[in-house]
C-alpha positions as CSV (number, residue, x, y, z in Angstrom):
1,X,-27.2,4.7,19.7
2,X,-29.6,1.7,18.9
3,X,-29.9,1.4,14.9
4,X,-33.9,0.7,14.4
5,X,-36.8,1.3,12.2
6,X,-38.1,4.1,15.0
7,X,-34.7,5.8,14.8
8,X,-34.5,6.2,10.8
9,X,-38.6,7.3,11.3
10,X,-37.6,9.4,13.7
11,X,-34.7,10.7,12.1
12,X,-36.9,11.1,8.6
13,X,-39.0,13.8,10.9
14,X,-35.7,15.5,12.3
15,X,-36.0,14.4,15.6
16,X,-33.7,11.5,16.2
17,X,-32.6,12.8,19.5
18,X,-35.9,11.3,21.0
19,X,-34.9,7.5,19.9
20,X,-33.5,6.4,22.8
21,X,-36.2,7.6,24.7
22,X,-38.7,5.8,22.5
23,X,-37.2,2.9,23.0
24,X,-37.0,2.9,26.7
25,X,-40.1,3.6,26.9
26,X,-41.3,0.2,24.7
27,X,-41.6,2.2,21.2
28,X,-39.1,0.1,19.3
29,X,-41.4,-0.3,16.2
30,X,-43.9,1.4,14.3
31,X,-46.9,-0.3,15.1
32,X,-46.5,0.5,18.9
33,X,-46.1,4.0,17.1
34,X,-49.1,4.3,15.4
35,X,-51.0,4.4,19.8
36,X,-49.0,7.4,20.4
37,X,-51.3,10.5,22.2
38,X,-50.0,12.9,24.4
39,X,-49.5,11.4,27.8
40,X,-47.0,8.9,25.8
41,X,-45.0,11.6,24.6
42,X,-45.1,13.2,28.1
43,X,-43.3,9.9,29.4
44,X,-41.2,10.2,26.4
45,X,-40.2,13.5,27.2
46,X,-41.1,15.3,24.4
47,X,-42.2,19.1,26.0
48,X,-41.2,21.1,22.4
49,X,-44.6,21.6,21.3
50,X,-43.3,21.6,17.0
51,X,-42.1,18.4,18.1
52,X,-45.3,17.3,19.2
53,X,-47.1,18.1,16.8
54,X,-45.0,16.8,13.7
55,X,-45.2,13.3,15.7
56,X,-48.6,13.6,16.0
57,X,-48.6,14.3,12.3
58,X,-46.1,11.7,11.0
59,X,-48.4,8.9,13.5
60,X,-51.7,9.9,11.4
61,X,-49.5,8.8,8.0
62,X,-49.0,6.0,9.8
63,X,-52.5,5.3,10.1
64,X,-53.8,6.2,6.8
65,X,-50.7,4.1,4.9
66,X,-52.2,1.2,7.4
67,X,-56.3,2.5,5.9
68,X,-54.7,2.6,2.0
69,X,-53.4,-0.8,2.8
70,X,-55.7,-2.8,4.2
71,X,-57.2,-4.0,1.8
72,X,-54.4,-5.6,0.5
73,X,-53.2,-9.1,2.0
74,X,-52.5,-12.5,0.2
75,X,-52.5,-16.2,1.2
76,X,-50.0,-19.3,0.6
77,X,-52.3,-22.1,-0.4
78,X,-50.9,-25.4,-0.7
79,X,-51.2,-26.5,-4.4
80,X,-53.1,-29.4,-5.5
């Protein structure tokens, strides 16, 4: 079983039995994550319809963390 950061989020939501899947299917990190709708998980082969909806809820924290962050970002500047 591959060891990445969408299996450990995956398996934070219960559902690590869907990692392989994600992966195969080019989900193999978070951001590529965060475009999840409902034909993805259809190729993914996620039919359980709790399953569904706690990704679709653990992809909209992924958004908002992304929103709360934004703002934040810093530069290296070369010093004088």
């Amino acid at each position: 079983m591959c060891t990445n950061i969408v299996y450990e989020w995956l398996k934070t939501l219960q559902l690590p039995q869907y990692a392989e899947s994600f992966v195969d299917n080019g989900y193999d990190d978070l951001e590529v994550c965060k475009q999840i709708g409902d034909p993805d998980l259809d190729a993914i082969g996620v039919a359980v319809p709790h399953h569904r909806r706690r990704i679709h809820e653990a992809v909209q924290r992924l958004k908002e963390a992304d929103e709360t962050a934004a703002g934040l970002y810093f530069t290296l500047e070369p010093q004088p």
